[in-house]
C-alpha positions as CSV (number, residue, x, y, z in Angstrom):
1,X,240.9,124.9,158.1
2,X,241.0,128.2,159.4
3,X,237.8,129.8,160.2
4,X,237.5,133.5,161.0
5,X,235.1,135.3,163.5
6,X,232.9,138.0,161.8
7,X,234.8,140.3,164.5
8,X,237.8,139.6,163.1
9,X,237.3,141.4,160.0
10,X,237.2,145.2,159.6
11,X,233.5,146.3,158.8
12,X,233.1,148.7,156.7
13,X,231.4,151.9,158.1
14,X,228.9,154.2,155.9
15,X,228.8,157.6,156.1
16,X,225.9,160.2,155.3
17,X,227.6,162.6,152.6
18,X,224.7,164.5,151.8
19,X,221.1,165.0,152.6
20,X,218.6,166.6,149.7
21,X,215.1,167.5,149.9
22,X,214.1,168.4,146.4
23,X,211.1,170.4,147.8
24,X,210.8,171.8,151.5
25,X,207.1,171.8,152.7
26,X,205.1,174.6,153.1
27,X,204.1,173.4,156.3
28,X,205.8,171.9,159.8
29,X,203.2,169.8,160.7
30,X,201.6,168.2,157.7
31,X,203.8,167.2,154.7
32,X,205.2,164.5,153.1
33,X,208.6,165.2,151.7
34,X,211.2,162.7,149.7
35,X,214.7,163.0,151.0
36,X,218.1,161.8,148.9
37,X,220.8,160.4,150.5
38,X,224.0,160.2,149.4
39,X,225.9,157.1,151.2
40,X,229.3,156.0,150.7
41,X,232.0,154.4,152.9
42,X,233.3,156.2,155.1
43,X,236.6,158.0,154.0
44,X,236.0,157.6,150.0
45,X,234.1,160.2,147.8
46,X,231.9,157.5,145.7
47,X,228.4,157.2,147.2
48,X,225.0,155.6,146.0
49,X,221.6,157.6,146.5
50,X,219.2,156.1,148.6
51,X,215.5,157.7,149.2
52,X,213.4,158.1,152.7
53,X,210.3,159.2,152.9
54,X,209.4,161.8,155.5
55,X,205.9,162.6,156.8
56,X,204.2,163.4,160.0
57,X,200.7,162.3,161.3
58,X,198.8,164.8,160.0
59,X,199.8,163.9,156.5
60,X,199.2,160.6,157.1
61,X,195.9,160.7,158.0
62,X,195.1,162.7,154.8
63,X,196.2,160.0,152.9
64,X,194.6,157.1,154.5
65,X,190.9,159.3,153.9
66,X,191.7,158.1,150.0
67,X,193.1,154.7,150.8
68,X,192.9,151.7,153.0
69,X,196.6,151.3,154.0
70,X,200.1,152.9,153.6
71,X,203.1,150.2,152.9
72,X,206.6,152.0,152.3
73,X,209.6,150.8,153.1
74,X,212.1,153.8,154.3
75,X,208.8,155.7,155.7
76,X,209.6,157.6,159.1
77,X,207.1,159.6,160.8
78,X,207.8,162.7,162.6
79,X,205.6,165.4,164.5
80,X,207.5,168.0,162.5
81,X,209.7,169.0,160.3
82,X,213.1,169.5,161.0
83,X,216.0,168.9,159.0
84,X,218.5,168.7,161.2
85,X,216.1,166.1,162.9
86,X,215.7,164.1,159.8
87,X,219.5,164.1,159.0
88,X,220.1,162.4,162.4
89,X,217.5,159.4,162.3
90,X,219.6,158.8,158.9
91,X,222.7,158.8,160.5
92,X,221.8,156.8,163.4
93,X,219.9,154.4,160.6
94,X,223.3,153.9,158.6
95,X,225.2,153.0,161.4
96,X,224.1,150.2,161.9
97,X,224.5,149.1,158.2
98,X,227.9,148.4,158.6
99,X,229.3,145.2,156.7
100,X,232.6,143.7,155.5
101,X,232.0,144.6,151.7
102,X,230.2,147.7,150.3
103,X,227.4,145.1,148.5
104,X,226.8,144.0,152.1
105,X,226.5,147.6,153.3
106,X,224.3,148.8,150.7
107,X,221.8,145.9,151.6
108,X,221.9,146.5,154.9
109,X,220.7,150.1,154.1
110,X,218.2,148.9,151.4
111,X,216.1,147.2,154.5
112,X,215.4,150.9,155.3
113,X,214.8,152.6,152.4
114,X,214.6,152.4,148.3
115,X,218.2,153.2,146.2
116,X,218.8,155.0,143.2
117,X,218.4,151.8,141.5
118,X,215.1,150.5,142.5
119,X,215.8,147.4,144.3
């Protein structure tokens, strides 16, 4: 019986192919914006959407003034927006999704954030 090391395969690596925000906030420091991104492996042109949530503090605390607690998976908080900013905490997100079949991939990623299909 031959029995492989996980390190022997070749993982596959996602890539961020695009980042939309449907509606840019008004304001830096107190928004809360949904961003699409489009993931696929690295090298291909298919790609699933997957959504994060951005917000910052301010925001936050509005919201909890009309409720008692905010649970969202793919939620990151930042002081301010900045796309650029926001792309990277993707990127650095994905790459540690990595996995030796896209299914693994994409559930690596869903631990982060909510897909196109709502799983």
């Amino acid at each position: 019986m031959l029995i492989h090391k996980k390190e022997d395969y070749i993982l596959i690596k996602p890539s961020l192919k695009f980042l939309g925000v449907a509606f840019p906030p008004d304001s830096d420091d107190d928004f809360w914006v949904v961003l699409s991104a489009e993931i696929g492996e690295e090298g291909s042109k298919g790609v699933d959407v997957f959504y994060f949530n951005l917000t910052t503090p301010k925001r936050l605390m509005y919201v909890l003034q009309n409720q008692k607690a905010v649970f969202k998976r793919g939620l990151i908080i930042v002081d301010k927006y900045d796309y650029e900013t926001a792309k990277k905490i993707i990127q650095d997100i994905i790459l540690e999704c990595k996995g030796e079949t896209w299914h693994e991939v994409r559930s690596n990623i869903m631990k982060y954030c909510m897909s196109e299909y709502g799983d």
